[in-house]
C-alpha positions as CSV (number, residue, x, y, z in Angstrom):
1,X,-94.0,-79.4,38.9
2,X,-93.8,-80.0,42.7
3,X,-97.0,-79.1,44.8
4,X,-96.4,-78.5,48.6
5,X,-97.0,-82.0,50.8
6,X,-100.4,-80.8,52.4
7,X,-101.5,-80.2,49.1
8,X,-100.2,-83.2,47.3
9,X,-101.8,-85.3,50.4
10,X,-104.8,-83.6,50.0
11,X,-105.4,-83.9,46.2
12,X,-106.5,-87.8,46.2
13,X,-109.7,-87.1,48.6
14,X,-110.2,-83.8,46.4
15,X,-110.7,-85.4,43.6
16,X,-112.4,-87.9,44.9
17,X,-115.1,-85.7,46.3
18,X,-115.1,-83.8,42.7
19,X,-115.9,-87.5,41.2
20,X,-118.5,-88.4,43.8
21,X,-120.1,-84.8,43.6
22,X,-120.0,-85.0,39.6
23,X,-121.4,-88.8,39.9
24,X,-124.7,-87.9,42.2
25,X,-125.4,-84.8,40.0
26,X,-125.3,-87.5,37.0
27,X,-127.8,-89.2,38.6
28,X,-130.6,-86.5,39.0
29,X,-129.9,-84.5,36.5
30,X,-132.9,-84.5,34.1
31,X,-131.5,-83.5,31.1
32,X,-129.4,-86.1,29.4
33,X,-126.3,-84.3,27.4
34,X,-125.9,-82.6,31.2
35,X,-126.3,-86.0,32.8
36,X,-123.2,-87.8,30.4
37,X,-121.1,-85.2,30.8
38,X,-121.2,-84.8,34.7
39,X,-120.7,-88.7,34.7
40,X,-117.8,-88.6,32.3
41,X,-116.2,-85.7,34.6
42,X,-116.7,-87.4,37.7
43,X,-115.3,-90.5,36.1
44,X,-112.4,-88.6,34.7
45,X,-111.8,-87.1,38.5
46,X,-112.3,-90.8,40.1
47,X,-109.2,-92.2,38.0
48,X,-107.2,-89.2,39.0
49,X,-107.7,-90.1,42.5
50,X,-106.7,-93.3,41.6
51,X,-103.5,-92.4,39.3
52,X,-102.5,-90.3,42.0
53,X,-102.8,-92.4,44.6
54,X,-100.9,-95.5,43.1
55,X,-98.4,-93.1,42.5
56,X,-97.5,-91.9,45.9
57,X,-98.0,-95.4,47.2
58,X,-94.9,-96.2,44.4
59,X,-92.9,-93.7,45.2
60,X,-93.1,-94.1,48.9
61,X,-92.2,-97.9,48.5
62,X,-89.0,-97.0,46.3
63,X,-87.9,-94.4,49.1
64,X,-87.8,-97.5,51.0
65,X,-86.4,-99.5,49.1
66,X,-83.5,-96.9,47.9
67,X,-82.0,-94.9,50.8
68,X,-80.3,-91.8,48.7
69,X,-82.3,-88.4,49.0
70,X,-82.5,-88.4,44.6
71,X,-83.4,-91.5,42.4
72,X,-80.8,-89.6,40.0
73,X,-78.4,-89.6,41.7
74,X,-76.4,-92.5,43.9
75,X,-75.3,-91.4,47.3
76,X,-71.6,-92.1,47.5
């Protein structure tokens, strides 16, 4: 699946606000099934954020590294 590039930039500090947003509504939320389950989301979007992040950082640094437009295929 390829996501346009302002979206894929995007998607990091969207999750991350999802995770922070889920993680503050953990904390005052009275009721405690409703309280472990908005942790375990925002927790859930916070690795996302991570995951995705790390994974653009890796693929920018073998860009570099390789010149060819494809991985797949060796520019001759």
């Amino acid at each position: 699946m390829r996501l346009s590039k302002p979206l894929y930039e995007a998607l990091p500090l969207l999750y991350v606000m999802i995770g922070v947003g889920a993680i503050v509504i953990a904390y005052y939320e009275p009721v405690r099934i409703r309280s472990i389950v908005a942790f375990v989301i925002g927790l859930l979007a916070a690795i996302a954020a991570l995951t995705i992040f790390l994974h653009r950082q890796d693929r920018r640094e073998l860009s570099r590294e390789y010149p060819a437009d494809n991985l797949d295929m060796p520019r001759s």
